[in-house]
C-alpha positions as CSV (number, residue, x, y, z in Angstrom):
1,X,7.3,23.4,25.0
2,X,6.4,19.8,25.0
3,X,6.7,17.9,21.4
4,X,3.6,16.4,20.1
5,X,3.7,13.5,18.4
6,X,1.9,11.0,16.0
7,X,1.6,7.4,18.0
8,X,4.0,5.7,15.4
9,X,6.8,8.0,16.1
10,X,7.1,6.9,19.3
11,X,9.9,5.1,19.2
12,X,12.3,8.2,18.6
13,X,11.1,9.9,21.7
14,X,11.2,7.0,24.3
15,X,12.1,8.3,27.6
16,X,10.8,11.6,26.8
17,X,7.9,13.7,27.7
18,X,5.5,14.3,24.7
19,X,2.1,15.3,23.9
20,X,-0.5,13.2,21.6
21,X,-3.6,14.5,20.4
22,X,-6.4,11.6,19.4
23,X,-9.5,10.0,20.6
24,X,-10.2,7.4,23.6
25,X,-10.7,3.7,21.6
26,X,-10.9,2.1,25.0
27,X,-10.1,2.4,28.6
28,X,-9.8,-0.4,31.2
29,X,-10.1,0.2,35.0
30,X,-7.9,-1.7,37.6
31,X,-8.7,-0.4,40.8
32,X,-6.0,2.7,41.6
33,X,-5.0,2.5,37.8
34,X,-6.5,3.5,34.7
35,X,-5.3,2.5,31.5
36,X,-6.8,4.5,28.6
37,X,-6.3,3.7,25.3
38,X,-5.4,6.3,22.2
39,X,-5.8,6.3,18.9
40,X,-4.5,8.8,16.3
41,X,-5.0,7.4,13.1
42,X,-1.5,6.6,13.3
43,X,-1.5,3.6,15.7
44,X,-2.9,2.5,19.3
45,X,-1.2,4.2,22.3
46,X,-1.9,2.7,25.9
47,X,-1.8,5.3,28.7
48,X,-0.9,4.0,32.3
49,X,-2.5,6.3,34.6
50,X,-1.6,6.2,38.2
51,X,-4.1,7.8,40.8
52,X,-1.0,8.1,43.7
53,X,0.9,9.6,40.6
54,X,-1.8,11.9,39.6
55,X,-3.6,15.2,40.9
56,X,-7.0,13.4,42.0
57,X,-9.0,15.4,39.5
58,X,-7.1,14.5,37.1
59,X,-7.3,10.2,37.5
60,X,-11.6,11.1,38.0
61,X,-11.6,12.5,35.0
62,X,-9.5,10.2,33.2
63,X,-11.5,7.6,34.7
64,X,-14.3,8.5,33.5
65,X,-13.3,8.7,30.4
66,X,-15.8,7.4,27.1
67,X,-15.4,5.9,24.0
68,X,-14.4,8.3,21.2
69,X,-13.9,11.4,23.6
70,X,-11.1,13.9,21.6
71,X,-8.4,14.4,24.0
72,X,-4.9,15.5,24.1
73,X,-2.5,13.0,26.5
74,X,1.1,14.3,27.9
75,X,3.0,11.7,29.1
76,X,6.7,9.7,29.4
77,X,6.7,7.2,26.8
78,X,9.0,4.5,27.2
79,X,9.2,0.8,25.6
80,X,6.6,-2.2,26.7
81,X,7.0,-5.1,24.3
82,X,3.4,-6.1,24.8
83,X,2.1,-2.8,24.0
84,X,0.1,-2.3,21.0
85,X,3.2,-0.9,18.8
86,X,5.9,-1.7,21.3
87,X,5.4,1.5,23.6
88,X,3.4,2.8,26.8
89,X,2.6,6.1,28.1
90,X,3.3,6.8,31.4
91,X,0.5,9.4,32.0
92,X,1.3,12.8,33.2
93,X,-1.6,15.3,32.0
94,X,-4.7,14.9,29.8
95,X,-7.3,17.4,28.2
96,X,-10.6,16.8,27.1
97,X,-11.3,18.4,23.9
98,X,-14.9,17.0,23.2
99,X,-16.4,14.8,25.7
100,X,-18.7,12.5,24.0
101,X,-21.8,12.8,26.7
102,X,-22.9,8.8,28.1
103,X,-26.5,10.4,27.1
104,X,-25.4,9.9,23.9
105,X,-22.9,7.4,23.8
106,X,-20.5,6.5,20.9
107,X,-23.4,4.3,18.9
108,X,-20.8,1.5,17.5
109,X,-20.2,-1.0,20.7
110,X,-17.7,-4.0,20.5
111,X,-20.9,-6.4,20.1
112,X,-21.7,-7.7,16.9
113,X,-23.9,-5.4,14.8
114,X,-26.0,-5.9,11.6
115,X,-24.1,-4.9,8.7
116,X,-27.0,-2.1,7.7
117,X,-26.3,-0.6,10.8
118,X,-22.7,-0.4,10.4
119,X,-23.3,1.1,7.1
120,X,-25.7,3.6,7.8
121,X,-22.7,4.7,10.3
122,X,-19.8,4.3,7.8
123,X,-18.9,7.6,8.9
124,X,-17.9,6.3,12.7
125,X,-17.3,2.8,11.3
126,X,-13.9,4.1,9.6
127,X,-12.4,4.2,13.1
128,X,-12.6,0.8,13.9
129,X,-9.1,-0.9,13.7
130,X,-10.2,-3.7,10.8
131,X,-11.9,-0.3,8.4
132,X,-8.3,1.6,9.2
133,X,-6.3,-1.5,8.0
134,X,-8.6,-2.0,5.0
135,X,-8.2,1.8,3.8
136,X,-4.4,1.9,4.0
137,X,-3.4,-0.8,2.4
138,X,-5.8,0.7,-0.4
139,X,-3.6,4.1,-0.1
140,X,-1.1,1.6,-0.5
141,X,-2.0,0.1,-3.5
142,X,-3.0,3.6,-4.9
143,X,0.5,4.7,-4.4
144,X,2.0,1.6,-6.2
145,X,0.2,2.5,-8.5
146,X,1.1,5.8,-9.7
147,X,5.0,4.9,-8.9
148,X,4.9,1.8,-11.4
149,X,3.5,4.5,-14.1
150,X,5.4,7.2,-13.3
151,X,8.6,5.0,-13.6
152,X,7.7,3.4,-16.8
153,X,7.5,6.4,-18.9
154,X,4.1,7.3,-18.4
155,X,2.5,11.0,-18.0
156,X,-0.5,11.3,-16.2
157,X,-3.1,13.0,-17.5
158,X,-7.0,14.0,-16.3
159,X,-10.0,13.1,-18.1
160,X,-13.4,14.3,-18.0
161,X,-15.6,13.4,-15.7
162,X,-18.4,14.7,-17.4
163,X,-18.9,12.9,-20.8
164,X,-21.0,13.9,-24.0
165,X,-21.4,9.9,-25.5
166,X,-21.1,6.8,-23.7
167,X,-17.5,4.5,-24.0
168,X,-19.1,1.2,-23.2
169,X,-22.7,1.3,-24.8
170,X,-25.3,3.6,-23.2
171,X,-27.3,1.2,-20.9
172,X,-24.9,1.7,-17.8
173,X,-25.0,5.8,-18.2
174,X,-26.1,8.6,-15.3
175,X,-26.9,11.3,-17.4
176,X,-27.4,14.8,-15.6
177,X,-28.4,18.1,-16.8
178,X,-25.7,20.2,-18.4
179,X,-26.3,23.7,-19.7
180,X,-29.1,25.2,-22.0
181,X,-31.0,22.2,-21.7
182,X,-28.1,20.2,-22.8
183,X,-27.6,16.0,-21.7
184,X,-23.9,15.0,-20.3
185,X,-22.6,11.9,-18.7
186,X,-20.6,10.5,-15.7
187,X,-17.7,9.2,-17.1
188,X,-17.9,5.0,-17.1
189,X,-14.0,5.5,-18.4
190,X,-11.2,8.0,-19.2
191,X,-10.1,5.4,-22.0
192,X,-11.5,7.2,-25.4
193,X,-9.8,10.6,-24.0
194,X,-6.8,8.4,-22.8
195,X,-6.0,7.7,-26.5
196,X,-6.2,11.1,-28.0
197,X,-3.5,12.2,-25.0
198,X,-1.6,8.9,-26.0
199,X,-1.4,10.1,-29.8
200,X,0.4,13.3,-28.0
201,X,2.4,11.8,-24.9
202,X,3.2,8.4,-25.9
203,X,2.2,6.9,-23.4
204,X,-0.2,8.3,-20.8
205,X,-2.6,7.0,-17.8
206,X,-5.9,8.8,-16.0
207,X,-7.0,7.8,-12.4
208,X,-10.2,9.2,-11.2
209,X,-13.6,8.5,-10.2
210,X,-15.9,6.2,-12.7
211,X,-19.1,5.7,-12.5
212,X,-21.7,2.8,-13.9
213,X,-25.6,2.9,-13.7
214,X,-25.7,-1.0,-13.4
215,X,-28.7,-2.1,-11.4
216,X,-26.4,-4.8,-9.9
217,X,-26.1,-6.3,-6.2
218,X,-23.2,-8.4,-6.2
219,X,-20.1,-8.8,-3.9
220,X,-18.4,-6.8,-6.7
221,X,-20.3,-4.1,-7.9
222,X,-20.7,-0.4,-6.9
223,X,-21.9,2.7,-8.8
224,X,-18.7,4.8,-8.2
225,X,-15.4,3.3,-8.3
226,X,-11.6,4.5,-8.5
227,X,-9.8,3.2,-12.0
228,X,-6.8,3.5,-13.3
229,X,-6.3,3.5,-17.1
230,X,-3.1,3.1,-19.0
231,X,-3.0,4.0,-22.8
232,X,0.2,3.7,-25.0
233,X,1.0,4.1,-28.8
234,X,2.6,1.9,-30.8
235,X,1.5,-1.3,-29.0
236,X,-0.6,-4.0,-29.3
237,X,-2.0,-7.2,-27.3
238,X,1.2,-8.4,-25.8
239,X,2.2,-5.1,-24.3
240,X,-1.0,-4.6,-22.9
241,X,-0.5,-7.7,-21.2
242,X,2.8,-7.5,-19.8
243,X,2.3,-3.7,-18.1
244,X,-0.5,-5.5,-16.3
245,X,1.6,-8.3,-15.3
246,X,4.1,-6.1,-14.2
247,X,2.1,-3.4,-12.5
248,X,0.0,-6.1,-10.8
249,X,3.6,-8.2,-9.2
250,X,4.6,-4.3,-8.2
251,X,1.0,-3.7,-6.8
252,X,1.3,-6.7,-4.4
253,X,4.8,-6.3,-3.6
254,X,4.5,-2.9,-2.1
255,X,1.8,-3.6,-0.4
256,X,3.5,-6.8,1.3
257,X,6.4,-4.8,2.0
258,X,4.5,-1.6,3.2
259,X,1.3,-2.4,5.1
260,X,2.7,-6.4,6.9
261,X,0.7,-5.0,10.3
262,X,-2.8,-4.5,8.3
263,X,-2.7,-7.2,6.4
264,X,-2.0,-8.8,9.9
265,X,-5.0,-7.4,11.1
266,X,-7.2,-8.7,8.3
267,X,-6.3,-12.1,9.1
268,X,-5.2,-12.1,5.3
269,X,-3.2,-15.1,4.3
270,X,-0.1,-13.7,2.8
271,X,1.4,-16.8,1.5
272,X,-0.7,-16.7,-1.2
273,X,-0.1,-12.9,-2.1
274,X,4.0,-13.8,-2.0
275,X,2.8,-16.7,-4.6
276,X,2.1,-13.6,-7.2
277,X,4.9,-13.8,-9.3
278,X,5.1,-13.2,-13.1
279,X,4.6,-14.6,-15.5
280,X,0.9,-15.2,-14.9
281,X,-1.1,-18.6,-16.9
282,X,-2.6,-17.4,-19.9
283,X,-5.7,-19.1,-22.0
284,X,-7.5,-18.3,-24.7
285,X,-11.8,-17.2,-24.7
286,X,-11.7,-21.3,-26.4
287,X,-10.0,-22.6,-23.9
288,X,-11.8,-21.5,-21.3
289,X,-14.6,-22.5,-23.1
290,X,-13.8,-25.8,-22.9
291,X,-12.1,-25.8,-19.4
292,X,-15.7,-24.4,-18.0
293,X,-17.7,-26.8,-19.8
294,X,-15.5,-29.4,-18.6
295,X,-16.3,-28.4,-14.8
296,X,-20.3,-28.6,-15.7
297,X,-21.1,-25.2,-16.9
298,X,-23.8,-24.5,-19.1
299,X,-21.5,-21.9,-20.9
300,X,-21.8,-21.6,-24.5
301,X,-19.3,-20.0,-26.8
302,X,-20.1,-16.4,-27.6
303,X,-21.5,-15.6,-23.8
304,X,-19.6,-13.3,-21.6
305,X,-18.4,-14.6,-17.9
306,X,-20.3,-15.1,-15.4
307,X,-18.7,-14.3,-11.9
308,X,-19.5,-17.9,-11.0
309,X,-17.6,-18.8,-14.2
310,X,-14.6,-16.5,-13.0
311,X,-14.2,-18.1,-10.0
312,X,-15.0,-21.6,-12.0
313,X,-11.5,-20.5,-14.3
314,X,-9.3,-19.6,-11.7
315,X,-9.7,-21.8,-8.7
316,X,-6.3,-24.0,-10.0
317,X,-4.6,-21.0,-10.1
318,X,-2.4,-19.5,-7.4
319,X,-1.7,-16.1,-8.8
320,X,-4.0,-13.8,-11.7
321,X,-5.0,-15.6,-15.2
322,X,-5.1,-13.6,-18.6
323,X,-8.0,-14.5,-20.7
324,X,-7.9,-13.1,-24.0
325,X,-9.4,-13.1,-27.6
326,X,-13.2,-12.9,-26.5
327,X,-16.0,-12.8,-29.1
328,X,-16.4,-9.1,-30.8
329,X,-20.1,-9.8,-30.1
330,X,-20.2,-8.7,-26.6
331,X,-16.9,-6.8,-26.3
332,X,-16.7,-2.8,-27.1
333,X,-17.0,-1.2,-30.3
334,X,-12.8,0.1,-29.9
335,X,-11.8,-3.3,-30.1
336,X,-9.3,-4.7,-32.6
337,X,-10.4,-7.3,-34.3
338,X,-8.0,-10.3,-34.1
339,X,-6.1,-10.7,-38.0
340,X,-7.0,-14.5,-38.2
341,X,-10.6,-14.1,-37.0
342,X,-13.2,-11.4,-37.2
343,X,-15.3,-13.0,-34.9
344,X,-12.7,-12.5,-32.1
345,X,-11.2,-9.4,-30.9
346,X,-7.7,-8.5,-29.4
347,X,-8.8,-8.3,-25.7
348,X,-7.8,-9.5,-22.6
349,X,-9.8,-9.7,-18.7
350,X,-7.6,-10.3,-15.8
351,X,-9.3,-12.8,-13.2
352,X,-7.7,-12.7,-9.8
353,X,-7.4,-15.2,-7.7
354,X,-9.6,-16.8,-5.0
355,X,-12.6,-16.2,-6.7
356,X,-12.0,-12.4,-6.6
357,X,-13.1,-12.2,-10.7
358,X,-11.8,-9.7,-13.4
359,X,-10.2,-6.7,-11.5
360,X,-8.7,-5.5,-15.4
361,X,-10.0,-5.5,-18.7
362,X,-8.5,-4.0,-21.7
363,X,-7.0,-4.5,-24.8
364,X,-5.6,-3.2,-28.5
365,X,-7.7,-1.1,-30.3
366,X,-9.0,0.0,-33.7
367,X,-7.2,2.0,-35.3
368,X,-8.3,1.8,-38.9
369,X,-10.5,4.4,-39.9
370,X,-13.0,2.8,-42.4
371,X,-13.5,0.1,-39.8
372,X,-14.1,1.8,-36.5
373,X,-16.6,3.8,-38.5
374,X,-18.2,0.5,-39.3
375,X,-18.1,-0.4,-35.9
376,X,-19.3,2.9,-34.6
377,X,-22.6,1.9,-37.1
378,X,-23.1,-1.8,-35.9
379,X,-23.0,-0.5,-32.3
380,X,-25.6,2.0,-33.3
381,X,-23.7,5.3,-31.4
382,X,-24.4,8.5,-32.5
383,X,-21.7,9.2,-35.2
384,X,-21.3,12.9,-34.7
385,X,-20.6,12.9,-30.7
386,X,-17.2,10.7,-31.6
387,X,-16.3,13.2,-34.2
388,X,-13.4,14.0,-32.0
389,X,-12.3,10.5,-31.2
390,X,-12.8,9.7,-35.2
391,X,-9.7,12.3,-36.1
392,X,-7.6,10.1,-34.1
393,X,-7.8,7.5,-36.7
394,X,-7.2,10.6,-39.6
395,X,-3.9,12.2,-38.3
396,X,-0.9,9.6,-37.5
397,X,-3.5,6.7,-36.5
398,X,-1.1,3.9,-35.2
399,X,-1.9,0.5,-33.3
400,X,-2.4,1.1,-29.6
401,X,-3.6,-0.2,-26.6
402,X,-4.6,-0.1,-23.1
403,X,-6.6,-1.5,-20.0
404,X,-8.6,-0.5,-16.9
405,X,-8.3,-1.2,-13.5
406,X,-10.9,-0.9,-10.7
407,X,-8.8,-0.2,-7.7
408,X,-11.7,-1.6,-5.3
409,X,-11.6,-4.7,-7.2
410,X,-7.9,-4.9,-6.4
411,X,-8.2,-3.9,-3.2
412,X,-10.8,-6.3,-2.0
413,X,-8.8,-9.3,-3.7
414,X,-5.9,-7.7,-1.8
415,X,-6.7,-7.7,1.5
416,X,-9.6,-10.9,1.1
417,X,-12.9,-9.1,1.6
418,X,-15.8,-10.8,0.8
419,X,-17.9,-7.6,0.0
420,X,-16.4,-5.1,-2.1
421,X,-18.6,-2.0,-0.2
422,X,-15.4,-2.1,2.4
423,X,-12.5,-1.3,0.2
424,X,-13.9,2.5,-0.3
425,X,-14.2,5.0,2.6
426,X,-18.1,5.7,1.1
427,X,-19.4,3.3,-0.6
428,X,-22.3,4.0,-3.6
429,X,-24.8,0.9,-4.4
430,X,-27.5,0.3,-5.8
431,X,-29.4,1.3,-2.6
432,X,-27.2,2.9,-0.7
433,X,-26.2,6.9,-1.7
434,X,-25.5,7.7,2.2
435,X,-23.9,8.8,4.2
């Protein structure tokens, strides 16, 4: 039987027959030859069709190919340095699975369309070559991911999606209906549940789907994004920081070592991804402060970033910048205050960048019970739906910390996107819940 292949193992079988199943992502027409080009989801294959070569039913219907018709190629492959991928197919037999009818032709055309329209066709938009570059290099990062964790000592472990309190304040909540008339959440973070498994594993990290009810439009924003979320015990501010440091250089490294061709394709500069090296600048919440005011913002001490003020921070920098010790007034109820100052806390926001903005926030947390009661009471949360997360401070409370990640955020920074809605194979938005 003839071996089928995937197009990027093509260059163990060259000078052998093989089969290829895929779609058609273009064919060109040069009089007696055809040259129809595969994809796989693997890579780009081009076909050389000869009609002298060929049973004259066969080069008609190859010639007559159209776009995104499933087919299944058998040919010789053998090496052709200006092939897409370094190999050609001499073509020998093809069969059309699913002919995609010219009555109703493949509806994404290489002209330039509106970026609605590409969206409201996200489903066929994935195939195009700059969408397949985009979502593995985030399979990248995802996998570089969960290998810096699971070689640090980490143990992942799930959190709920659905939630009975909110983590971060209850204006950004989807509440649904749960049972006998009962109100649960989406999750906007595994982190409260991430500290109960850190009291039991040491050092633990979730990575799942979050979700935030923000009516927001920005360049950076969806409803439902992927985050990953460290927690360990026995740390504080400084630890926090150097994991992300350290996950962040892996993060970037893989992907520059893994996905070269894609980030090719993007047209990303990677100079300035090999220019992410540890150990990143650091500032304090003052500092920047004064640095922004400096440039002409209208910032005032005690207001949370803008993302014009993100971008305002970082443009100096050449790789990520820490900003920590932000004003308790704005930051979550969890936080630490800072031992010198009240009025501070013990967090820190990653900015990437470019003007890519905070793709990490975390941070030490409270871990004193009288106090995070307090806190729990300023905030004004509901006291008994944190009874749970309130034990933690009763039995073995020690100071730990943690951090969040968006991996869209990352992604997007990554690969230089200028819209975020790219970096997820189905994007949620404000206005946009399909396909």
């Amino acid at each position: 039987m003839t071996p089928r292949i995937t197009i990027d193992e093509a260059g163990k079988h060259a000078g052998e027959t093989v089969q290829i199943a895929g779609w058609l992502y273009n064919l060109r027409r040069s009089g007696k030859i055809a040259f129809p080009i595969l994809r796989d989801g693997h890579g780009l294959m081009q076909c050389v069709a000869v009609k002298s070569s060929l049973p004259e039913e066969l080069f008609e219907t190859v010639k007559n190919l159209t776009q995104e018709s499933s087919i299944i190629v058998t040919g010789k492959v053998r090496a052709e340095q200006r092939a897409p991928g370094g190999y050609e197919m001499d073509l020998e037999g093809l069969e059309v699975v699913q002919r995609v009818t010219e009555a109703d032709p493949y509806p994404i055309t290489p002209k330039d369309h509106g970026t609605e329209f590409l969206m409201d066709h996200r489903h066929l938009w994935l195939r195009s070559q700059r969408q397949h570059a985009i979502i593995r290099v985030r399979h990248a990062v995802i996998k570089a991911v969960r290998d810096y964790f699971d070689s640090h000592g980490f143990t992942l472990v799930d959190t709920p999606i659905f939630t009975p309190a909110a983590c971060e304040g209850t204006t950004t909540l989807f509440e649904v209906d749960y049972f006998d008339d009962n109100k649960a959440y989406l999750t906007q973070s595994g982190q409260l549940y991430n500290e109960a498994t850190a009291m039991a594993f040491g050092k633990t990290y979730c990575f799942g789907p979050t979700f935030r009810a923000e009516k927001s439009k920005t360049r950076r924003h969806l409803t439902e994004f992927w985050m990953v979320e460290p927690e360990m015990a026995y740390a504080g501010l400084e630890d926090v920081k150097r994991v992300a440091e350290e996950m962040l250089v892996y993060i970037v490294g893989h992907v520059l070592e893994t996905r070269a061709e894609e980030l090719k394709r993007l047209e990303r500069d990677v100079a300035k991804l090999e220019a992410i090296q540890a150990p990143f600048a650091r500032m304090s919440y003052d500092e920047a402060i004064r640095i922004l005011q400096a440039k002409g913002s209208e910032i005032q001490w005690g207001s949370d970033f803008g993302g014009a003020d993100e971008t305002l921070l970082t443009e100096d920098q050449k790789g990520p910048l820490m900003v920590d010790r932000f004003p308790a007034s704005f930051k979550a109820f969890y936080f630490e205050p800072a031992p010198d100052n009240p009025d501070v806390v013990l967090g820190v926001d990653v900015l990437a960048p470019e003007g890519y903005g905070e793709i990490i926030g975390g941070g030490q947390r409270i871990y004193d019970l009288d106090l995070l009661l307090k806190r729990i009471e300023d905030h004004k949360l509901p006291k008994e739906a944190f009874d749970w997360y309130i034990d933690l401070r009763k039995y073995g409370a020690v100071p730990h910390g943690g951090f969040g990640m968006g991996i869209e955020r990352c992604v997007a920074w990554i690969c230089g996107l200028e819209h975020i809605r790219e970096t997820i194979a189905f994007p949620r938005m404000l206005y946009r819940l399909r396909p």
